[in-house]
Each structure stands twice: as C-alpha cells, then as structure tokens.
mmCIF file of the N, C-alpha and C atoms, coordinates in Angstrom:
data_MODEL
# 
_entry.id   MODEL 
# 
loop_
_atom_site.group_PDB 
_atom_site.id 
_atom_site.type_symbol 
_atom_site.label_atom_id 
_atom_site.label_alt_id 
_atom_site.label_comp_id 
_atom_site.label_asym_id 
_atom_site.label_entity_id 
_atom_site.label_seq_id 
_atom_site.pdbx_PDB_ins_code 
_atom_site.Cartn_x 
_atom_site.Cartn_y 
_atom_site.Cartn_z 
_atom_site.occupancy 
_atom_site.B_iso_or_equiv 
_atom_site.pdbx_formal_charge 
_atom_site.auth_seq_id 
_atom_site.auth_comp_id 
_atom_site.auth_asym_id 
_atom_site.auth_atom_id 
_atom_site.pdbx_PDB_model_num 
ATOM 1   N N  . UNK A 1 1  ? -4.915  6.039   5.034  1.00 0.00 ? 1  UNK A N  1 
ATOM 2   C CA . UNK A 1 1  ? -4.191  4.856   5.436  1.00 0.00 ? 1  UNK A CA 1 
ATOM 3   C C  . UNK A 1 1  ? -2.922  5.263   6.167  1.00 0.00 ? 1  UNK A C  1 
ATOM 4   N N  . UNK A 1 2  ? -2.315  4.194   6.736  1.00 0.00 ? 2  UNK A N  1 
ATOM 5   C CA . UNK A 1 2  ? -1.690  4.845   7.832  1.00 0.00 ? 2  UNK A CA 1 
ATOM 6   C C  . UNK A 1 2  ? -0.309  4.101   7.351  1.00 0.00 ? 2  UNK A C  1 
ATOM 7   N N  . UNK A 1 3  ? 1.224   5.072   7.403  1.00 0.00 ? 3  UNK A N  1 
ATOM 8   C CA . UNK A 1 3  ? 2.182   4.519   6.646  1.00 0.00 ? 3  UNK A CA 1 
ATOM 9   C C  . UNK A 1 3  ? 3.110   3.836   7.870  1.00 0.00 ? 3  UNK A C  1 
ATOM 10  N N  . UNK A 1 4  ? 3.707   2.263   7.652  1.00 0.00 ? 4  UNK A N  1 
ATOM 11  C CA . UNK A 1 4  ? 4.651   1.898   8.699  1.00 0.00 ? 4  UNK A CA 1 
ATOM 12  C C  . UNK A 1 4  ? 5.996   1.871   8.540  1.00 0.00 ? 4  UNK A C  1 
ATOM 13  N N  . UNK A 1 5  ? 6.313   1.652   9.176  1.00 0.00 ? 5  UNK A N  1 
ATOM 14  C CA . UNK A 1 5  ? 7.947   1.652   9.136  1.00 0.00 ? 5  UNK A CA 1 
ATOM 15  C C  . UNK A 1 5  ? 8.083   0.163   9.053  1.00 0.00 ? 5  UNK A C  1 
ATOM 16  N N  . UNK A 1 6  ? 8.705   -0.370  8.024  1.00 0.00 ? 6  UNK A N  1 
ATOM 17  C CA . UNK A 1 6  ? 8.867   -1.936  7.671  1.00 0.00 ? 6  UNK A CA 1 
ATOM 18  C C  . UNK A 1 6  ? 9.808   -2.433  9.211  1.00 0.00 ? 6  UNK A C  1 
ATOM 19  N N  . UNK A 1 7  ? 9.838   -2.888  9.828  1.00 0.00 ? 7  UNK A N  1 
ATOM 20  C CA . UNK A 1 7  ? 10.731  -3.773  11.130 1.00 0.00 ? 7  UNK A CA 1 
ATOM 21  C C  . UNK A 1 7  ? 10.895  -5.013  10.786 1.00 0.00 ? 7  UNK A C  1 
ATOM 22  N N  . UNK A 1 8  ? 11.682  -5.665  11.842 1.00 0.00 ? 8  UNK A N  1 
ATOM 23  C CA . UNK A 1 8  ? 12.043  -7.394  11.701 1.00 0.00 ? 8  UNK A CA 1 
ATOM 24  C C  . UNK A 1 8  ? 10.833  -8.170  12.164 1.00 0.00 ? 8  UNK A C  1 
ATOM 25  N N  . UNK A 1 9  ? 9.733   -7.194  12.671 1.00 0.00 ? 9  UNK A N  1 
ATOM 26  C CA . UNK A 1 9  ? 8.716   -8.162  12.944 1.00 0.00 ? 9  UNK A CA 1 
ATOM 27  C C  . UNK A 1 9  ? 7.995   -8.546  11.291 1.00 0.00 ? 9  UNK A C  1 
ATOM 28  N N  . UNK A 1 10 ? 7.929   -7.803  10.836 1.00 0.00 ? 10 UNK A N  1 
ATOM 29  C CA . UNK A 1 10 ? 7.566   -7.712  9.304  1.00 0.00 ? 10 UNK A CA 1 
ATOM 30  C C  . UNK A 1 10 ? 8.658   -8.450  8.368  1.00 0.00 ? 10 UNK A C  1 
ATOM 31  N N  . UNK A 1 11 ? 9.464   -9.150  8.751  1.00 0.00 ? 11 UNK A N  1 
ATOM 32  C CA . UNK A 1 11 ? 10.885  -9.205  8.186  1.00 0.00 ? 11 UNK A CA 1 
ATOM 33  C C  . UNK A 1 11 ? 10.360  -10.198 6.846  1.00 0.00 ? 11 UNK A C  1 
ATOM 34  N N  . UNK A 1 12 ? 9.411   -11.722 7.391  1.00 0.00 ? 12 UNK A N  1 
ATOM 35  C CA . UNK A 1 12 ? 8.545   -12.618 6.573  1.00 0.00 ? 12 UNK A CA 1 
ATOM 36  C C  . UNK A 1 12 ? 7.556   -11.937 5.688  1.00 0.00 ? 12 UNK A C  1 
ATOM 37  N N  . UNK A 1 13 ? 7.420   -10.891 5.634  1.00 0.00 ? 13 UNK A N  1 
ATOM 38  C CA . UNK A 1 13 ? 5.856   -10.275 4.969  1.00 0.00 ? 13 UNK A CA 1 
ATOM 39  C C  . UNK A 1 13 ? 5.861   -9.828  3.691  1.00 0.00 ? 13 UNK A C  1 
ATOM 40  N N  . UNK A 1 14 ? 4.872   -10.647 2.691  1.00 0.00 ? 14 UNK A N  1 
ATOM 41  C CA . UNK A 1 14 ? 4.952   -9.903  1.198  1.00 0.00 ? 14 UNK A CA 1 
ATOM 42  C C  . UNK A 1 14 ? 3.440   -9.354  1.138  1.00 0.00 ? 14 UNK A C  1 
ATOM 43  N N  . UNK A 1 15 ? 4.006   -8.213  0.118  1.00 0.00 ? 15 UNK A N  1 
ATOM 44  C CA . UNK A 1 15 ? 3.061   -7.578  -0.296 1.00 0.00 ? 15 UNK A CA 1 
ATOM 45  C C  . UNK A 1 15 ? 1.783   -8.642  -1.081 1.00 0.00 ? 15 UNK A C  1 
ATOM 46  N N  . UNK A 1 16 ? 0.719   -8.742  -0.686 1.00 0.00 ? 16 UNK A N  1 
ATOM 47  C CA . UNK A 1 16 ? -0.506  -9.493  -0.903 1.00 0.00 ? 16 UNK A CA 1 
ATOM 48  C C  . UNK A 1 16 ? -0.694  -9.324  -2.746 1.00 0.00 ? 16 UNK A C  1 
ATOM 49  N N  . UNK A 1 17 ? -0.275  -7.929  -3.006 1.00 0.00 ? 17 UNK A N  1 
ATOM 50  C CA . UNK A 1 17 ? -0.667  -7.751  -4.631 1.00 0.00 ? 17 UNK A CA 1 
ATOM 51  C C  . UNK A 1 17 ? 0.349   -8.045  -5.727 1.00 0.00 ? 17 UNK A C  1 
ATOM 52  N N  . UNK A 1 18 ? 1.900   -7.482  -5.086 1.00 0.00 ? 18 UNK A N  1 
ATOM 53  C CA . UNK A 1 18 ? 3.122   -8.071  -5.866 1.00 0.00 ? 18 UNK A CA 1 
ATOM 54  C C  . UNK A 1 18 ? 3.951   -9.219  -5.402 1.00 0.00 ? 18 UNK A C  1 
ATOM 55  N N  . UNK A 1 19 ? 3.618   -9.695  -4.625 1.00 0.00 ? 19 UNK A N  1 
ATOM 56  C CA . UNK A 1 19 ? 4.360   -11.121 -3.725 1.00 0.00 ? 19 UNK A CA 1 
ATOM 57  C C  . UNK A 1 19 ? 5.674   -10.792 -3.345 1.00 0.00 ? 19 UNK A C  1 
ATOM 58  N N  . UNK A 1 20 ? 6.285   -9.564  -3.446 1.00 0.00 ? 20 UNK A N  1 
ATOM 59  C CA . UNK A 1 20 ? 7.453   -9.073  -3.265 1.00 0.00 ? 20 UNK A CA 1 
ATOM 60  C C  . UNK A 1 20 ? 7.480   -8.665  -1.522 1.00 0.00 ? 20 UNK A C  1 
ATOM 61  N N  . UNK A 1 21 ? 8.549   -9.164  -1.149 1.00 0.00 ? 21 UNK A N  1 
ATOM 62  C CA . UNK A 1 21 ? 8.742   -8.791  0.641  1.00 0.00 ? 21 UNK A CA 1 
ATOM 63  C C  . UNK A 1 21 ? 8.335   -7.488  0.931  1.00 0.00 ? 21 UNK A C  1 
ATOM 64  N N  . UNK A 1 22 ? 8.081   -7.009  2.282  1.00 0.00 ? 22 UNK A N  1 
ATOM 65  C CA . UNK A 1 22 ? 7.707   -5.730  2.434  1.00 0.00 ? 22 UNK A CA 1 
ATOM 66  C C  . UNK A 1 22 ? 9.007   -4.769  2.782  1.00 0.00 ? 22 UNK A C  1 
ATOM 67  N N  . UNK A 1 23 ? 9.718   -5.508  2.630  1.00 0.00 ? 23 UNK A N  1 
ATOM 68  C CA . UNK A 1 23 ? 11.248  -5.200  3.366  1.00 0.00 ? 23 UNK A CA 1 
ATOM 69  C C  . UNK A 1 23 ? 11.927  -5.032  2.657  1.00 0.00 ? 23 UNK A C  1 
ATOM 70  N N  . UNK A 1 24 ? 11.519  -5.296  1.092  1.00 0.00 ? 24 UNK A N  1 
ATOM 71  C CA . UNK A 1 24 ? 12.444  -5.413  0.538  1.00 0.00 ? 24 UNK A CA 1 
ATOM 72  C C  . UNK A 1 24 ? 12.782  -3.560  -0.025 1.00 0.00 ? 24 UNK A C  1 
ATOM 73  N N  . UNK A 1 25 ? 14.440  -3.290  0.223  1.00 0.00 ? 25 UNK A N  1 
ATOM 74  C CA . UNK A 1 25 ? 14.792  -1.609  -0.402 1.00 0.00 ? 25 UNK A CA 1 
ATOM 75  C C  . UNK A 1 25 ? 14.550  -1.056  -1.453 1.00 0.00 ? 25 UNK A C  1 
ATOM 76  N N  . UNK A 1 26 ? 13.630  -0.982  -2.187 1.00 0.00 ? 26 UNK A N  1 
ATOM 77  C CA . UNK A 1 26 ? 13.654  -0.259  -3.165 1.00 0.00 ? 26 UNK A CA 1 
ATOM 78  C C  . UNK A 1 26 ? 13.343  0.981   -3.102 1.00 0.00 ? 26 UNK A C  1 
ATOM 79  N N  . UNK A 1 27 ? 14.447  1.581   -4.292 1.00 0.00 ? 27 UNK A N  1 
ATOM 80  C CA . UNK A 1 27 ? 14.329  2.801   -4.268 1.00 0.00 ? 27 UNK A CA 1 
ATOM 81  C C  . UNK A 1 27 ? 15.925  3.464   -4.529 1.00 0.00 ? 27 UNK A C  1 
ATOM 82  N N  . UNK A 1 28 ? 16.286  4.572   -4.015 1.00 0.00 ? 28 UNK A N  1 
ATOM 83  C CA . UNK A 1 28 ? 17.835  4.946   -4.506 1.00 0.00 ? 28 UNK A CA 1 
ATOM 84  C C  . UNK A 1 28 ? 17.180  6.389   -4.798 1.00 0.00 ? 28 UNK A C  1 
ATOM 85  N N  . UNK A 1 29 ? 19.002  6.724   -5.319 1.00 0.00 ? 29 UNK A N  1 
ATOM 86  C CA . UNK A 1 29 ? 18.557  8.220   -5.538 1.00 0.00 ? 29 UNK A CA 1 
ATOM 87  C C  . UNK A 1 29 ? 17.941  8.425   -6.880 1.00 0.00 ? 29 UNK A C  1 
ATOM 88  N N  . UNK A 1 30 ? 17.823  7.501   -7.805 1.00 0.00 ? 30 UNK A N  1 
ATOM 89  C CA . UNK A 1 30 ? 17.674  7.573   -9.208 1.00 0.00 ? 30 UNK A CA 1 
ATOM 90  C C  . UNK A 1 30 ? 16.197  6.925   -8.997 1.00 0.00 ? 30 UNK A C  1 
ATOM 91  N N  . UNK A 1 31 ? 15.591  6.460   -7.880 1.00 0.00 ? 31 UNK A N  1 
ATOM 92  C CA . UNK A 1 31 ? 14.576  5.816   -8.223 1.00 0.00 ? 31 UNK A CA 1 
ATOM 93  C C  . UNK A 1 31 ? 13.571  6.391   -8.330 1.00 0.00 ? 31 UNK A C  1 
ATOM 94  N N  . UNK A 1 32 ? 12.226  5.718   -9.444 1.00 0.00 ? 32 UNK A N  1 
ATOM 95  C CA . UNK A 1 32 ? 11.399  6.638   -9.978 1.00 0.00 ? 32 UNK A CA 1 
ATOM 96  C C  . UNK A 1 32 ? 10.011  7.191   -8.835 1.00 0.00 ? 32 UNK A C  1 
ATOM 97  N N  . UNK A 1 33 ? 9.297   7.718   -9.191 1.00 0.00 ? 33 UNK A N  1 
ATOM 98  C CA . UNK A 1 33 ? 8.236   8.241   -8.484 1.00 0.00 ? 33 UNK A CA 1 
ATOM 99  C C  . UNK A 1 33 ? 7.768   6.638   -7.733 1.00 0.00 ? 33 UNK A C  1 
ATOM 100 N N  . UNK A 1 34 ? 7.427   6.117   -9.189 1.00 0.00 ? 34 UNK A N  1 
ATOM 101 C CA . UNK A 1 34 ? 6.377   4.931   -8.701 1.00 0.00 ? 34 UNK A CA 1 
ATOM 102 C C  . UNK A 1 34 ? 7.325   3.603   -7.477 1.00 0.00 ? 34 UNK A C  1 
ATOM 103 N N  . UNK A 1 35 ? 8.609   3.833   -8.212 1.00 0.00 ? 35 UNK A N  1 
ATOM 104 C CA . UNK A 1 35 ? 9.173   2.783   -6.894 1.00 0.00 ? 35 UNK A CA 1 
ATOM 105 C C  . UNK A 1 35 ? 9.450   3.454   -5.608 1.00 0.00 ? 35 UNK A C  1 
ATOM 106 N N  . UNK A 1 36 ? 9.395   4.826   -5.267 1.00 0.00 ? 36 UNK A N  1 
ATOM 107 C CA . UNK A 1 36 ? 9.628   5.374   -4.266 1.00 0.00 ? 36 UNK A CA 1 
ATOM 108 C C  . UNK A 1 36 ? 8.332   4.960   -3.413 1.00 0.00 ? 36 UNK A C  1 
ATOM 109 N N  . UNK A 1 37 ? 7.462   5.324   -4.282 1.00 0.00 ? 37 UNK A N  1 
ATOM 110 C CA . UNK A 1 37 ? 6.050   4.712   -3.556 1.00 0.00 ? 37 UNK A CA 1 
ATOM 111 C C  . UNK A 1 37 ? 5.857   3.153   -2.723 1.00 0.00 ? 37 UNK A C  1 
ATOM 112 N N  . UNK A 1 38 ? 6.123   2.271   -4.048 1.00 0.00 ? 38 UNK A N  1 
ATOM 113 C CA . UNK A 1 38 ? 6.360   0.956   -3.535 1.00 0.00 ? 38 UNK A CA 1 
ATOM 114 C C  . UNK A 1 38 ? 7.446   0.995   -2.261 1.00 0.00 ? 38 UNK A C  1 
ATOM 115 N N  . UNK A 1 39 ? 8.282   1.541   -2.259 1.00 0.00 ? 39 UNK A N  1 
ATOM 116 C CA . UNK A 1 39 ? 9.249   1.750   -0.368 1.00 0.00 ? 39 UNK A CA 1 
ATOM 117 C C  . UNK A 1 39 ? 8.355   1.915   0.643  1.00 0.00 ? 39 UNK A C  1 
ATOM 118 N N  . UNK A 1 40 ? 7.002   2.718   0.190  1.00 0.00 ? 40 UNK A N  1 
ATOM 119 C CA . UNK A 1 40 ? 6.474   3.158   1.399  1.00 0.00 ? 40 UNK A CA 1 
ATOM 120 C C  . UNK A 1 40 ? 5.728   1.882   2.139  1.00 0.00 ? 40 UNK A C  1 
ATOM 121 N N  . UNK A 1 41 ? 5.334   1.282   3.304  1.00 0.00 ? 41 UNK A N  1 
ATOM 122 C CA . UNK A 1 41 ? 4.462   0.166   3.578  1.00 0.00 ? 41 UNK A CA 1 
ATOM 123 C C  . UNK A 1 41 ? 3.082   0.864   4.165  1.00 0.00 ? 41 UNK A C  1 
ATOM 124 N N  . UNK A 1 42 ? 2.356   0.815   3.429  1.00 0.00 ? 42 UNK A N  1 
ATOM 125 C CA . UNK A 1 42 ? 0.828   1.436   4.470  1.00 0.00 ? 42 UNK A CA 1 
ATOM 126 C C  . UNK A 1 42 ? 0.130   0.156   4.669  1.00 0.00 ? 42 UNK A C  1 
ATOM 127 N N  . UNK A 1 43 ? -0.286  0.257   5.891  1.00 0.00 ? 43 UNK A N  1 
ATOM 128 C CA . UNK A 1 43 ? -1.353  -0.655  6.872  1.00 0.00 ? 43 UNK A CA 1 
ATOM 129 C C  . UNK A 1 43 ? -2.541  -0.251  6.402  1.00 0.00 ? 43 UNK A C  1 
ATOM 130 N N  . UNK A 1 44 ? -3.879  -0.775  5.914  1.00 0.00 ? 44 UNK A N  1 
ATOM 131 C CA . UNK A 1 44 ? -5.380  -0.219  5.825  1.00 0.00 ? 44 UNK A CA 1 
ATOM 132 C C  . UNK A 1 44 ? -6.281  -0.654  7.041  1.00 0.00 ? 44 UNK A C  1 
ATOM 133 N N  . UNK A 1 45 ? -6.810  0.025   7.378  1.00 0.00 ? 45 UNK A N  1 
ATOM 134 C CA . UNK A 1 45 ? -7.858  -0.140  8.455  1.00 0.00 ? 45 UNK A CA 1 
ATOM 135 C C  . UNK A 1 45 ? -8.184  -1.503  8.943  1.00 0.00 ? 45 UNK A C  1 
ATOM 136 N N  . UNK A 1 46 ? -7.776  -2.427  7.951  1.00 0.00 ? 46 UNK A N  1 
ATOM 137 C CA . UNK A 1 46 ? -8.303  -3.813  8.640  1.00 0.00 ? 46 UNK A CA 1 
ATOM 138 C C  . UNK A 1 46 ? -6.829  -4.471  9.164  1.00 0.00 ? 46 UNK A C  1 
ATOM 139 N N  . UNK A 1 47 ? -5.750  -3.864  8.527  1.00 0.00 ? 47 UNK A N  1 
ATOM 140 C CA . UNK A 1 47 ? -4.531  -4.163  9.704  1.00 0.00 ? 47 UNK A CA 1 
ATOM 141 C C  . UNK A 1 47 ? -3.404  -4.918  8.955  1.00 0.00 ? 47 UNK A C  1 
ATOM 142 N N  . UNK A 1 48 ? -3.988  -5.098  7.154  1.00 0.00 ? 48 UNK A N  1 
ATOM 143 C CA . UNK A 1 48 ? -3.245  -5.505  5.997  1.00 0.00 ? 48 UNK A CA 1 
ATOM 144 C C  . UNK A 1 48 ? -2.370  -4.876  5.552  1.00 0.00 ? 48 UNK A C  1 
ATOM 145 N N  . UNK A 1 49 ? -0.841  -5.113  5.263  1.00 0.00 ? 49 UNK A N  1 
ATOM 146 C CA . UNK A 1 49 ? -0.404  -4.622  4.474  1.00 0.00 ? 49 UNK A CA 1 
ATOM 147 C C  . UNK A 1 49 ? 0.228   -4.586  3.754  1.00 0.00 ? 49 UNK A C  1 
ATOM 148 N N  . UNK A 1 50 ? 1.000   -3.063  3.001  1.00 0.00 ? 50 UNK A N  1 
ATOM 149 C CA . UNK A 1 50 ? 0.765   -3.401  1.153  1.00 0.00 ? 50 UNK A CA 1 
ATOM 150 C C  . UNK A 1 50 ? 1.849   -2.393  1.009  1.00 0.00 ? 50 UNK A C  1 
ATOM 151 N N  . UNK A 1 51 ? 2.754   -2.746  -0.216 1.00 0.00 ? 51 UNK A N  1 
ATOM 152 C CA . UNK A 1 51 ? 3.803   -1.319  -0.079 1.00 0.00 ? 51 UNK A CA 1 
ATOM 153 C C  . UNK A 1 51 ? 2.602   -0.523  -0.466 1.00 0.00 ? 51 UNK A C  1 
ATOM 154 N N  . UNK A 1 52 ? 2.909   0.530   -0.829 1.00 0.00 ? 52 UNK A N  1 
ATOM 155 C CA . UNK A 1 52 ? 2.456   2.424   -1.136 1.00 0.00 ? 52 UNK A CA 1 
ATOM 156 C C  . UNK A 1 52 ? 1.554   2.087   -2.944 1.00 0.00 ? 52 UNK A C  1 
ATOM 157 N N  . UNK A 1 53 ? 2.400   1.773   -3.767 1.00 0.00 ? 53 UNK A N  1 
ATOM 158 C CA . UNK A 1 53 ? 1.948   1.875   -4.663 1.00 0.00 ? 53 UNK A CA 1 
ATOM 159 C C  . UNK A 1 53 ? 1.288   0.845   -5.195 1.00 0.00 ? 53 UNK A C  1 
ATOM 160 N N  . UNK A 1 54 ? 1.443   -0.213  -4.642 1.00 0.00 ? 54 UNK A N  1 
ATOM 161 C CA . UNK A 1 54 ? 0.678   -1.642  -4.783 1.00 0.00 ? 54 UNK A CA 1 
ATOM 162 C C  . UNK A 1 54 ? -0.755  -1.413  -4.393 1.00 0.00 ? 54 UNK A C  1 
ATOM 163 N N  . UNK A 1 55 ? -0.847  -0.548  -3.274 1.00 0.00 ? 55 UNK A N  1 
ATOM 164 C CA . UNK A 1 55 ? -2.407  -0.301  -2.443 1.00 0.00 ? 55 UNK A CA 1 
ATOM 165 C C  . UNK A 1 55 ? -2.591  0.299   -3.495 1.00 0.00 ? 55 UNK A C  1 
ATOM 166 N N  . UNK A 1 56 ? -2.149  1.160   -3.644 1.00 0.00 ? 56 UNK A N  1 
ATOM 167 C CA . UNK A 1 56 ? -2.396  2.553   -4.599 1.00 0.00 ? 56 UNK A CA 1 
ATOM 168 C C  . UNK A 1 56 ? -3.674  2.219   -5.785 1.00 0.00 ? 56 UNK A C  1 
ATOM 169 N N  . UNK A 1 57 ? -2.722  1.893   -6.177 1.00 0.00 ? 57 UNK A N  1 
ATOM 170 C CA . UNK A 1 57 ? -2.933  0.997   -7.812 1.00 0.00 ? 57 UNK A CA 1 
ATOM 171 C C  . UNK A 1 57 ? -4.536  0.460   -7.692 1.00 0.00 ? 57 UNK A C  1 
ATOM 172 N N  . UNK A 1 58 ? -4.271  -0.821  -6.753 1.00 0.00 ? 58 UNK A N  1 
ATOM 173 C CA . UNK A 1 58 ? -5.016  -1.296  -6.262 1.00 0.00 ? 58 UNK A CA 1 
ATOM 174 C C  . UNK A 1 58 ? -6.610  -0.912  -6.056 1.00 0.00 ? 58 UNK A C  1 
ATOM 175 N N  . UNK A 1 59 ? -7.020  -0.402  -4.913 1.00 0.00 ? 59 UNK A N  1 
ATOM 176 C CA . UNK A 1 59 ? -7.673  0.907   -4.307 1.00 0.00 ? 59 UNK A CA 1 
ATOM 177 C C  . UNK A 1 59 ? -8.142  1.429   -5.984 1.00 0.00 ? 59 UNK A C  1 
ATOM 178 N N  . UNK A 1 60 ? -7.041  2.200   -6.698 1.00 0.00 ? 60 UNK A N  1 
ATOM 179 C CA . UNK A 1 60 ? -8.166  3.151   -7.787 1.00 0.00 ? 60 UNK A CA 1 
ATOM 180 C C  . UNK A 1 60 ? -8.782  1.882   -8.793 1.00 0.00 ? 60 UNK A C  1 
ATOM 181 N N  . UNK A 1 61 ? -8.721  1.064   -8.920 1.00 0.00 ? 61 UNK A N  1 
ATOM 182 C CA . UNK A 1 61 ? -9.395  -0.348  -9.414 1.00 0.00 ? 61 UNK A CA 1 
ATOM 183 C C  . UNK A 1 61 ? -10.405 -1.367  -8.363 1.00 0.00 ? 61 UNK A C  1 
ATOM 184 N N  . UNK A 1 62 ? -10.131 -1.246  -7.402 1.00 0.00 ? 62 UNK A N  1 
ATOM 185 C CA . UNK A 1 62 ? -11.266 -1.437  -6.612 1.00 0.00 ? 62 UNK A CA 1 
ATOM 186 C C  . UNK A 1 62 ? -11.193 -1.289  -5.106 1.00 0.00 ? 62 UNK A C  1 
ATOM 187 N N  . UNK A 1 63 ? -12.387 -1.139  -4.697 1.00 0.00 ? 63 UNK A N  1 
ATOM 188 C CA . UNK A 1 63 ? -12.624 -0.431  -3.186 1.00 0.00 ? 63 UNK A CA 1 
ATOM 189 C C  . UNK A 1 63 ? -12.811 -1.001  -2.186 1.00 0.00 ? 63 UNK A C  1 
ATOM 190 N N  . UNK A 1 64 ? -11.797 -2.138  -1.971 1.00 0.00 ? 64 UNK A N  1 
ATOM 191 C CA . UNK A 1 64 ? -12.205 -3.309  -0.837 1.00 0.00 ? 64 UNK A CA 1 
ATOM 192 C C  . UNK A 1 64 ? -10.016 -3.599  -0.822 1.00 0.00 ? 64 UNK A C  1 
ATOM 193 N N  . UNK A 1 65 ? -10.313 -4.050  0.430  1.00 0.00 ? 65 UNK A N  1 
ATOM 194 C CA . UNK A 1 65 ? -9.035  -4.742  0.878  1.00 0.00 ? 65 UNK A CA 1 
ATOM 195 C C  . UNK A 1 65 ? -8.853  -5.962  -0.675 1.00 0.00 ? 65 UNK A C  1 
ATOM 196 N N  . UNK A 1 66 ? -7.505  -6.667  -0.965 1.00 0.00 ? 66 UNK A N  1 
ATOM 197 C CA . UNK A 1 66 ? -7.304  -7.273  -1.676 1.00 0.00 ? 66 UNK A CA 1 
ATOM 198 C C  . UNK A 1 66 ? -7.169  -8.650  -1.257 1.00 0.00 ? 66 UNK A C  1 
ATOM 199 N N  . UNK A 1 67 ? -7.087  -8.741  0.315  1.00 0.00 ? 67 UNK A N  1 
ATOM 200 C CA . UNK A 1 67 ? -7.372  -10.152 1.265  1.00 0.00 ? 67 UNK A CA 1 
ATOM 201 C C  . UNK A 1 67 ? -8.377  -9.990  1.978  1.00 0.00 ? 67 UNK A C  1 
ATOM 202 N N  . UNK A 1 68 ? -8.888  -9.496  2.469  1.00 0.00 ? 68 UNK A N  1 
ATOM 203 C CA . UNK A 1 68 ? -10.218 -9.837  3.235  1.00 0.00 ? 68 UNK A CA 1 
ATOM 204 C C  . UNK A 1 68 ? -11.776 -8.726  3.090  1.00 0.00 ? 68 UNK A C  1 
ATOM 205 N N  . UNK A 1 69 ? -11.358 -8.016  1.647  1.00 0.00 ? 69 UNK A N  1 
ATOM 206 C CA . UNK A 1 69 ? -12.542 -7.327  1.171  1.00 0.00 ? 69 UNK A CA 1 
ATOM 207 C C  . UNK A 1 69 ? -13.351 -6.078  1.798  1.00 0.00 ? 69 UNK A C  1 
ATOM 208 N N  . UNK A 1 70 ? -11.957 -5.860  2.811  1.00 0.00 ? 70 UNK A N  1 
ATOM 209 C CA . UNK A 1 70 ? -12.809 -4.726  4.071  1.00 0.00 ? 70 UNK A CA 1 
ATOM 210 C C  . UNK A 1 70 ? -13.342 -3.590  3.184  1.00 0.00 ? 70 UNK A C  1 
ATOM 211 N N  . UNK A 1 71 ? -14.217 -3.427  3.212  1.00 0.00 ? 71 UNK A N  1 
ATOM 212 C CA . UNK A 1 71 ? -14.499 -2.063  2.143  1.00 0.00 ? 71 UNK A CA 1 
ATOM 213 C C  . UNK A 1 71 ? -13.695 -0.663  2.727  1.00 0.00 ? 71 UNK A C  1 
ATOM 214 N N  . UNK A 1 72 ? -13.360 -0.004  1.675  1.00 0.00 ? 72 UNK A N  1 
ATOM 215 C CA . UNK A 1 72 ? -12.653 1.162   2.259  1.00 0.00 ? 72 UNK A CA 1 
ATOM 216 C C  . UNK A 1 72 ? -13.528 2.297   1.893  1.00 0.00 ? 72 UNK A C  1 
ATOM 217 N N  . UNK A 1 73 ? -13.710 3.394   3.128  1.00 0.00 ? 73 UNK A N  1 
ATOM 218 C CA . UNK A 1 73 ? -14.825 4.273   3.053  1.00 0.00 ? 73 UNK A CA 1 
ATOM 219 C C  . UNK A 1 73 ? -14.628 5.093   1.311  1.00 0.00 ? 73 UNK A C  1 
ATOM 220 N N  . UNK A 1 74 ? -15.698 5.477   0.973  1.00 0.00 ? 74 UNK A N  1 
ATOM 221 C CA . UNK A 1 74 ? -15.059 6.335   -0.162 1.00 0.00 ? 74 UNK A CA 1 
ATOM 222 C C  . UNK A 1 74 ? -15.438 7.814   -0.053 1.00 0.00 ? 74 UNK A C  1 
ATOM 223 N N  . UNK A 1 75 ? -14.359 8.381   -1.307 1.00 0.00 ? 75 UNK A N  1 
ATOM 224 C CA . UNK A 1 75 ? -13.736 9.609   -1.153 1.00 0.00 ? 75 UNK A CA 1 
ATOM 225 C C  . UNK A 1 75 ? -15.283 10.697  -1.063 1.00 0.00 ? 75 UNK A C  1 
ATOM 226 N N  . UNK A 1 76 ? -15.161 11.736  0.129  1.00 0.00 ? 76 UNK A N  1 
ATOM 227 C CA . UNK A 1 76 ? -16.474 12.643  -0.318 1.00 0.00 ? 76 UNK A CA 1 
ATOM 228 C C  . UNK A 1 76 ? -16.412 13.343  -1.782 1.00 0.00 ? 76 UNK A C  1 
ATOM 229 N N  . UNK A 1 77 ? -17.764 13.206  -2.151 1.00 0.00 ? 77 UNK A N  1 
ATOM 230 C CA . UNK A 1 77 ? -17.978 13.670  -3.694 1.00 0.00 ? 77 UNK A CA 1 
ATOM 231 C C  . UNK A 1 77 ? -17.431 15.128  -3.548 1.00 0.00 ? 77 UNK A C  1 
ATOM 232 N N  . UNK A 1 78 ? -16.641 15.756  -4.902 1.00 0.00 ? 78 UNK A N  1 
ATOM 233 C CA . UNK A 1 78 ? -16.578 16.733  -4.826 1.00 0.00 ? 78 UNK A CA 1 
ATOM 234 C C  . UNK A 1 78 ? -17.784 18.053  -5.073 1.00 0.00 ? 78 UNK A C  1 
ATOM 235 N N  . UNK A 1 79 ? -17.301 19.140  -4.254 1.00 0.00 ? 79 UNK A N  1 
ATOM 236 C CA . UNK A 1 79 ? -18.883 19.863  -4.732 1.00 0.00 ? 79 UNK A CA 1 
ATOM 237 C C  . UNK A 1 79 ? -18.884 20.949  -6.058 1.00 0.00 ? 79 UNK A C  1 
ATOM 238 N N  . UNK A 1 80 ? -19.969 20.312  -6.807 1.00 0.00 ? 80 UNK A N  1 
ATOM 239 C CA . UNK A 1 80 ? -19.725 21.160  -7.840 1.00 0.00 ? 80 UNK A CA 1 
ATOM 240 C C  . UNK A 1 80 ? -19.629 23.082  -7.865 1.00 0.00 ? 80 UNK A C  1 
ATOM 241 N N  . UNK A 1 81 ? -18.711 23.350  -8.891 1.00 0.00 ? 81 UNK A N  1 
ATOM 242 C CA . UNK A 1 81 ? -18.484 25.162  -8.948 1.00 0.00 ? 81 UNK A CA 1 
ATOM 243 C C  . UNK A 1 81 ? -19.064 25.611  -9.472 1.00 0.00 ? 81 UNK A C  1 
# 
C-alpha cells in the first residue's frame, strides 16, 4: 500500500474504520508505536484511505477494502524449511 502525505485536499477526510480525520496530528515524541502508525495515511489500491494502523488492524482481520470490498491480493505462502 502506498503511504500519503495528508494535504488540505484531504483536509474533510476520516478514516472509514475510526471516524477520526485523516489530518488529524497524532503522535509526539512520547507517542506509542501504535499511534505513530495511525499518523501514517496509506491509500489501498482502490484509492481509499485509512491512517496506517487502522488499515493495519483491519487487513489482518479481513482481506477486502472496509468501503468498497476491493479484495487485497494476498501475502505469497511462505516456503517451507
């Protein structure tokens, strides 16, 4: 997935899974792994998007967009040693 840089065109936009703006700063120097994530905004292939850890989350619970169900390819199996 491909990560954006939040802009004023995005300025209206919440995250589809936490209803929280995409704009909105979280994060700091104290902030934890998981909200650093949520800072990040990634776009998925169908052009949706989601902070970092919201997809995240998301995605390892199920394998489709969370608005329009785009399936997301899945991971190649690993090969056994």
């Amino acid at each position: 997935m491909r990560i954006v840089e939040p802009g004023e065109e995005h300025a209206d936009e919440e995250c589809p899974v936490c209803l929280d703006e995409l704009t909105s700063n979280v994060g700091g120097e104290t902030a934890s792994e998981e909200e650093a994530a949520s800072a990040v905004v990634r776009e998925m292939p169908c052009r949706h998007r989601f902070h970092g850890g919201c997809i995240d989350k998301w995605l390892g619970m199920n394998g489709s967009c969370p608005v329009c169900r785009y399936r997301m390819p899945a991971a190649e199996e690993e090969e056994p040693k």
